[in-house]
N, C-alpha and C positions, 0 to 999 in steps of 0.2 A: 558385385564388387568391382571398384574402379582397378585397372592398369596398374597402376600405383600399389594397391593395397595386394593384387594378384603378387605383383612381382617381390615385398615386404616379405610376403609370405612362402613362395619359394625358397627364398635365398636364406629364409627363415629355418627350411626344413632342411634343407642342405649343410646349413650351418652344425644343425643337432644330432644330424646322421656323422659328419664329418668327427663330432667332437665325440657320438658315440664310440666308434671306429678308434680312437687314438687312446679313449682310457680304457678299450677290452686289450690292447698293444702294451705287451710289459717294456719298460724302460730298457732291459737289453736287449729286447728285439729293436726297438727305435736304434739304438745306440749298434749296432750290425749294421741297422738300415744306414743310419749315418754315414757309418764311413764308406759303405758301398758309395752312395751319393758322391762323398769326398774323394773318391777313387775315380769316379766317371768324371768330377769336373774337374781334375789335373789331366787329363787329354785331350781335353777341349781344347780347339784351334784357338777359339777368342778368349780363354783365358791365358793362355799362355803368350799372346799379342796383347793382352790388355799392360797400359801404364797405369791405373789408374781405377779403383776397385770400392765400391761400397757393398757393404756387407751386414747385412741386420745381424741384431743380437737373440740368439735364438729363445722362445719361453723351451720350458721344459717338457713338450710333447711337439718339438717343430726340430726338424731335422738341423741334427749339429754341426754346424759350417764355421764353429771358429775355428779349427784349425788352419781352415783355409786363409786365414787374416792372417796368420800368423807365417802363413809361409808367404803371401805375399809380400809381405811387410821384409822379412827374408832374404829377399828375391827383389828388394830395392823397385816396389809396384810403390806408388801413394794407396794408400788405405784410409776410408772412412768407415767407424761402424753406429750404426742407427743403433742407440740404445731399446731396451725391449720397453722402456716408460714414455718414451718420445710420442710423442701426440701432435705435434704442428713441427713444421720442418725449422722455424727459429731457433728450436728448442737443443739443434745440435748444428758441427759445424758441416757442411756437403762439401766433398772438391769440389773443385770451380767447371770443368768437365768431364765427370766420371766415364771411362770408358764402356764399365760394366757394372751393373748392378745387379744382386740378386737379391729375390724376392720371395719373402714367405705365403704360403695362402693353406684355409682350410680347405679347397678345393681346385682345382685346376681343369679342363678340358683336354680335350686332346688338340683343339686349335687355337690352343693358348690362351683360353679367356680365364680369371683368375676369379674365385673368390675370398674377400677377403672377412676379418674379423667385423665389419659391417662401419668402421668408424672413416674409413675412407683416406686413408693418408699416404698407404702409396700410391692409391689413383691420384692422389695433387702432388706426389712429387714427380710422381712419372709423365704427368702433362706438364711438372716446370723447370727446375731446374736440371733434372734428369729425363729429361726427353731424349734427349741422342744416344744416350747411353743404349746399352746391349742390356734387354730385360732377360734375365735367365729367371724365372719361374723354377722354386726348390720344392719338395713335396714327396711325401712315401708312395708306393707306388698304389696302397689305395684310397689315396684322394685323388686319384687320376679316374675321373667319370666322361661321362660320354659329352655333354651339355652341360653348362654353366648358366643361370641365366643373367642374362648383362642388362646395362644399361646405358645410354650413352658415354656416360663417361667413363665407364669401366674400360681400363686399360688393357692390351693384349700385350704378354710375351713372344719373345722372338725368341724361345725355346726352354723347353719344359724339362729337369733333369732329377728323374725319379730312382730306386734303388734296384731299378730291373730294365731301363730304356732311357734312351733320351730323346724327346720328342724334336 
């Protein structure tokens, strides 16, 4: 088996253990874990310095962070949110230099490598227009594994904020 088809099929397994993991989690346990999460990134240094905030729209088994939009918004931040249908980054509008972004994933590591739903669209936004921004990496704290496996252009976080730590 080529590299290629090796790596297809990790991120493969990963994916299904990941999503196994989220439907044995009842909805009020996610919904505990949430605002734990929401509780850790209101003391964050770089939230509380950030002007300027993008924020995805969460599906229904991914940690709930709209509140967080909603106090930024609040609290007089620019706020963008990536809708959860959004598939190419034309398809909505991005501040022009987000400070901070955060980012959903089925997986995460412990040195910030992310995996995502496999279609690849915050690795191209995080290599384009949000490249300077602050990746904050969102996630319960068991999608947090040891190893991610990447690939070049898989993007790393510059900090990982789960419902038991922040990496």
């Amino acid at each position: 088996m080529s590299q290629a088809l090796d790596m297809i099929a990790l991120k493969a397994a990963l994916r299904a253990e990941m999503r196994q993991r989220l439907r044995a989690t009842s909805a009020e346990d996610l919904q505990s874990r949430s605002q734990i999460i929401r509780d850790r990134v209101l003391h964050l240094n770089v939230w509380k310095q950030a002007k300027s905030i993008v924020f995805f729209s969460p599906l229904p088994n991914e940690p709930d962070i709209a509140l967080l939009a909603q106090l930024a918004t609040a609290n007089a931040k620019a706020v963008a949110t990536i809708p959860a249908t959004v598939r190419v980054e034309a398809d909505f509008e991005l501040l022009e230099k987000p400070d901070l972004i955060f980012v959903p994933g089925l997986a995460f590591s412990k040195d910030g490598h992310r995996l995502g739903r496999g279609a690849g669209f915050f690795d191209r936004l995080l290599s384009g227009r949000a490249t300077r921004a602050f990746k904050i990496g969102i996630c319960f704290s068991f999608q947090l594994v040891d190893a991610v496996p990447t690939e070049r252009h898989d993007i790393e976080m510059d900090m990982i904020v789960t419902d038991d730590r922040v990496l």
